[in-house]
N, C-alpha and C positions, 0 to 999 in steps of 0.2 A: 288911741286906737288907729289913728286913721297913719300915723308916723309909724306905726309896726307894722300897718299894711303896704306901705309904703316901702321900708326894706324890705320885706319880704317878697315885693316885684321888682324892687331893685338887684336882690339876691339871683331873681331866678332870671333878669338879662341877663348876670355876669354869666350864668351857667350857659347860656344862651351863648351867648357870646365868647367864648373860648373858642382857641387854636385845637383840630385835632393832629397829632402831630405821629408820625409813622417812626415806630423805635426799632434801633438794632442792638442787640448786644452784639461787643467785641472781648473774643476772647480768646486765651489759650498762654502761652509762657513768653519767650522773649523777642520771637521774631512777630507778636503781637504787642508786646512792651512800646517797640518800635527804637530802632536805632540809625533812623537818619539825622543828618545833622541840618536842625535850621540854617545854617548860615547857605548851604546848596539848595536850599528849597528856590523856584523862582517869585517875580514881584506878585503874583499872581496869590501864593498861597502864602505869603511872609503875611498877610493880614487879617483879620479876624474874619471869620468864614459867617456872612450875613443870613439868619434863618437859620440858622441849624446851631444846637445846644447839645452839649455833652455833660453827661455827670458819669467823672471820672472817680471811679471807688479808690481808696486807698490801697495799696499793694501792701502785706503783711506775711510773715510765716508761719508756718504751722504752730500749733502748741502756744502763741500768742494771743491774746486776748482779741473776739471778736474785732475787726477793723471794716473798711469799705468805707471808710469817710471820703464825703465828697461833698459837692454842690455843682448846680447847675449854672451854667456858662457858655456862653456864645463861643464858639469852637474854634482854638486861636491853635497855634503852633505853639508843641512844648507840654503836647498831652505822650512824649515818648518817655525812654530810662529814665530815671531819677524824678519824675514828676511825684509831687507829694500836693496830699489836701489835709488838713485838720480838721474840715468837716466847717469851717467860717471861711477858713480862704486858701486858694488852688495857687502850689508855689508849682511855675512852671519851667522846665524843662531848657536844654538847648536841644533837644532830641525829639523826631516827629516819628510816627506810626503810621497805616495805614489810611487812619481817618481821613486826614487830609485833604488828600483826592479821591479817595472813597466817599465821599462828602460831596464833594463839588461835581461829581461825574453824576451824582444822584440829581442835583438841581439843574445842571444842565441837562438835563430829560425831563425835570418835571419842575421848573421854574416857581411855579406857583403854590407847592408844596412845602409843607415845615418839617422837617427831619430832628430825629432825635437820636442820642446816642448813650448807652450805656456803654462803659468801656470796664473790664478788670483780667487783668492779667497778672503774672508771675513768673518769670523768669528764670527756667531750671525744673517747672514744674512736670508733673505726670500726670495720667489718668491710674496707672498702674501704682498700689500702693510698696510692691516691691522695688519700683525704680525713685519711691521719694524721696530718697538722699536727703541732703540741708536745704532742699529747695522748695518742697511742697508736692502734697497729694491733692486730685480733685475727688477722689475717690470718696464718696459720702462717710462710709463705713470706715474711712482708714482713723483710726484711736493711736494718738501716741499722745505723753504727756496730759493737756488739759480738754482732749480729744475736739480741738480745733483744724479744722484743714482749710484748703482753699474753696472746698464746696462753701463753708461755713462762711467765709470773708464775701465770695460771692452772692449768698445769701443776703446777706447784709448790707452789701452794696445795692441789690435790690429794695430793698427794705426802705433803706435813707432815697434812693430814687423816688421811689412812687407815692411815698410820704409828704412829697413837695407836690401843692396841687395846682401852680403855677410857676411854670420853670420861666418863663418867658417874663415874668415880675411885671406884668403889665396890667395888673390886678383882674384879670380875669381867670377861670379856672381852663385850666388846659386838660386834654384829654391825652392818653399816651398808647399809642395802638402796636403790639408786636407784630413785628413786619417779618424779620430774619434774623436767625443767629450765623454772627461771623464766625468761624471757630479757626487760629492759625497754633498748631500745636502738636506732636510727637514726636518729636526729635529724643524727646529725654527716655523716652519710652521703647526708643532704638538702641538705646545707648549700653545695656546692659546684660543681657542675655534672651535667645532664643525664645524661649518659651513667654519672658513679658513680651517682647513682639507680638507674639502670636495672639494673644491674650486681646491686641489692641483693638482688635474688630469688633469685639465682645466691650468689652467696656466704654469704646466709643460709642454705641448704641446704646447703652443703658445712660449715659451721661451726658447724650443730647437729648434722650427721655426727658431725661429729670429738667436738666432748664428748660424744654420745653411746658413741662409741667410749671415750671416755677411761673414762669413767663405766660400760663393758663390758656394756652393752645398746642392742641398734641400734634397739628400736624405743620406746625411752624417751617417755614422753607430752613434750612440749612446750608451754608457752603462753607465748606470746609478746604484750608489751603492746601494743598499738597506740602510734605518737606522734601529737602531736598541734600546736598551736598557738598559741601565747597573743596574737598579734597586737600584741606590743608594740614592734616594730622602730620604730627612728626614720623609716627613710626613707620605705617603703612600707608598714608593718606586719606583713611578712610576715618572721617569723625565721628560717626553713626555706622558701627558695625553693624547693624538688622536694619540700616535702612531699607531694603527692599521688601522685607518683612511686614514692615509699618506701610508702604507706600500701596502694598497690594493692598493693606486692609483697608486702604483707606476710599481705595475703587470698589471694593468690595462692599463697604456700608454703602456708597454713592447708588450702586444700581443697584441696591434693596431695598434704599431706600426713596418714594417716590417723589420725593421734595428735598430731595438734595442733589447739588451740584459741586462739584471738585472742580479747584482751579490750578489747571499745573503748570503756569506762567514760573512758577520757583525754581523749575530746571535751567532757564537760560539766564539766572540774575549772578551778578559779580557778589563777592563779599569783601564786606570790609575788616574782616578778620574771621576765623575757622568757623563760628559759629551764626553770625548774623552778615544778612545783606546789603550791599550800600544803599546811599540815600535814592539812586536812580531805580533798587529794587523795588523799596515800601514805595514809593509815587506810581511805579508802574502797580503793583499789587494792588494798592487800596482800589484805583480801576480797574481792574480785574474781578474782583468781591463787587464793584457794583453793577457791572458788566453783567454777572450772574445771578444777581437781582434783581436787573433788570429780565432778565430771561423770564422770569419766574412771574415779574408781570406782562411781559408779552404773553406766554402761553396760559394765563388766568386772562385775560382780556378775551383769547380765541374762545376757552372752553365757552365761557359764560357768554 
């Protein structure tokens, strides 16, 4: 009797004793993917990012069997394109994303703090189910095939996240508090006709509903990247024919909505080809997204 009472106070330090740690999801298609290249990163970010853990869901397509495999890991470079998990072990990448320095701008404001990171993205992807091509819908409702989407992989990713009750493996139970959703995403959604442009305002709002729902706070902060344009089309120059379509909507959800912020640093960045930005882009970006989170706890520190 006296050794079962004895785990059972030792049970309730551990719970005692856990990390609470402030999570963000990152998300959206490829210029969240992330396409810098490690080898430009500087000495600063080439090595594992101390305190802060990401679980990086697996990227999959539509109509293919539930995915989001991941596991949780100390947040190294090489969570950009091609990063893959099996769900035991994270093969990593020569390509970085914004986490990066979205990560390390976070601790340099709050030193003392554990950050957390969910990441799932897709590459090519919509919100619009008329613009999902071979790349993927986020669109909950969108059915083709095994009526698998990217909401679904998302989902999942969630799922295998929260399921781990110690990401930190330091045998105490950690706790995972949603902070913000990062959302960098509409390009694909410019890409096709008129009317899905237009659509974008509309279903941007229903689909940060939803993870914010998923995520079990409705009024979760938001910021949302702006897209932008590299000019390097063959025909006309123009890669995103409705860009300006997408770009209004996306001011338009921002001041309706009263916890979201847009960050339009994406108009002055270089590309390293028609569609994604250099390595100098995502570094500056991922500061920017924290930049605007940090906003979000300045003016929560005024109100309260």
């Amino acid at each position: 009797m006296r050794k079962v009472i004895l785990l059972f106070c030792m049970s309730l330090l551990t719970l005692a004793f856990g990390k609470d740690f402030k999570l963000y999801f990152l998300g959206g298609q490829s210029n969240m993917d992330g396409y810098g290249k490690n080898t430009d990163l500087p000495p600063e970010l080439q090595t594992p990012l101390t305190g802060v853990y990401i679980f990086h869901g697996n990227s999959a397509p539509d109509t293919v069997d539930v995915d989001g495999r991941g596991i949780w890991d100390v947040l190294h470079p090489g969570h950009g394109v091609r990063f893959f998990s099996d769900g035991r072990h994270n093969r990593l990448s020569d390509r970085f994303g914004v986490e990066l320095t979205f990560a390390r701008r976070l601790l340099e404001e709050n030193p003392g703090e554990n950050f957390a990171i969910i990441k799932y993205s897709r590459g090519g992807s919509s919100i619009d189910q008329e613009a999902a091509g071979r790349f993927g819908c986020w669109e909950p409702d969108f059915y083709t095939g095994n009526h698998i989407n990217q909401y679904d992989h998302f989902l999942a990713t969630l799922r295998y996240a929260f399921e781990v009750h110690d990401i930190d493996r330091d045998g105490e139970e950690d706790i995972l508090i949603p902070t913000a959703i990062i959302w960098m995403q509409g390009e694909s959604d410019a890409a096709f006709t008129p009317a899905i442009a237009q659509r974008y305002e509309v279903n941007l709002k229903r689909l940060m509903d939803l993870i914010r729902a998923a995520l079990r706070m409705d009024d979760l902060p938001v910021v949302i990247g702006q897209i932008s344009e590299s000019g390097r089309d063959e025909e006309d120059g123009k890669v995103w024919d409705y860009l300006e379509i997408v770009k209004a909507a996306q001011v338009s959800f921002v001041n309706k909505d009263k916890t979201a912020i847009l960050v339009t640093s994406t108009e002055n960045y270089q590309y390293s080809d028609p569609w994604h930005y250099d390595s100098a882009g995502y570094m500056d970006l991922g500061i920017q997204f924290a930049e605007a989170v940090l906003q979000f706890y300045h003016r929560n520190s005024i109100e309260q």
